[in-house]
C-alpha positions, 0 to 999 in steps of 0.5 A, spaced: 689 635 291 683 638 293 680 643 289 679 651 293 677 654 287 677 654 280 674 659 273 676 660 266 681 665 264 678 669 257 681 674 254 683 677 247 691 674 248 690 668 253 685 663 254 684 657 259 682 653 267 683 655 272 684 652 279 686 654 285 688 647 289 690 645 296 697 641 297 701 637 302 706 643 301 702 650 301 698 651 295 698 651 287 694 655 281 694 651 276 693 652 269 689 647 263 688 648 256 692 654 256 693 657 250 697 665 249 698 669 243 705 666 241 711 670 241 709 676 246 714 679 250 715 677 257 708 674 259 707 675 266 702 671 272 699 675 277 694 673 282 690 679 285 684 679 291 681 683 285 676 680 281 677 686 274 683 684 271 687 690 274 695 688 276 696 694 281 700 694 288 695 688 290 697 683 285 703 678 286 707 676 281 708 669 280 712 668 274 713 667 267 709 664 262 712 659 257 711 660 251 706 654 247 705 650 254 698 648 256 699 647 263 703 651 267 702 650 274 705 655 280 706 655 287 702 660 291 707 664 297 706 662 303 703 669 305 697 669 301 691 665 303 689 661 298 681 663 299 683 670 298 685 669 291 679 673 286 682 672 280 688 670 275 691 675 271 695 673 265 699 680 263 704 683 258 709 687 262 713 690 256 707 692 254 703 693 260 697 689 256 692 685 260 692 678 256 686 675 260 684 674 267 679 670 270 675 671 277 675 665 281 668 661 285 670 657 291 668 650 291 662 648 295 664 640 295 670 638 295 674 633 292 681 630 290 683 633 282 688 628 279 
């Protein structure tokens, strides 16, 4: 896997690594050290172009956060340019509540992540 680009997501609710990897299949945004306040409803995964935290119409869903995992890893949708990613938003869509985000800095070597 080569790493395209990676952060850190902080926030009052989540907490963790990102990176932003290039696969054999497409590409991923993987999650490390991942922590979420335990017991919020439907925690949600968002990669956006922006780099404010801001989940609107140019936000892509991807899923559900599992509650008490420190890795969660998702694929990217084919559709979307991996480079073009800004930042990754974790969000309480019961509550509409930014969680935490992380704006992404592309990597200028590349190299392989196990």
């Amino acid at each position: 896997m080569t790493v395209i680009s990676s952060g850190k997501l902080d926030g009052h609710e989540a907490r963790g690594d990102i990176a932003i990897v290039k696969t054999a299949d497409g590409a991923q945004v993987q999650l490390r050290n991942l922590w979420v306040a335990p017991g919020a409803p439907d925690v949600r995964l968002y990669v956006s172009p922006r780099t404010d935290g801001e989940v609107d119409e140019t936000a892509t869903e991807l899923g559900k956060v599992p509650d008490h995992q420190t890795e969660v890893t998702r694929d990217l949708p084919d559709h979307i340019d991996p480079a073009e990613v800004g930042s990754v938003i974790v969000h309480c869509t019961v509550y509409s509540v930014l969680f935490g985000f992380g704006t992404l800095t592309a990597q200028t070597t590349t190299g392989d992540q196990q």
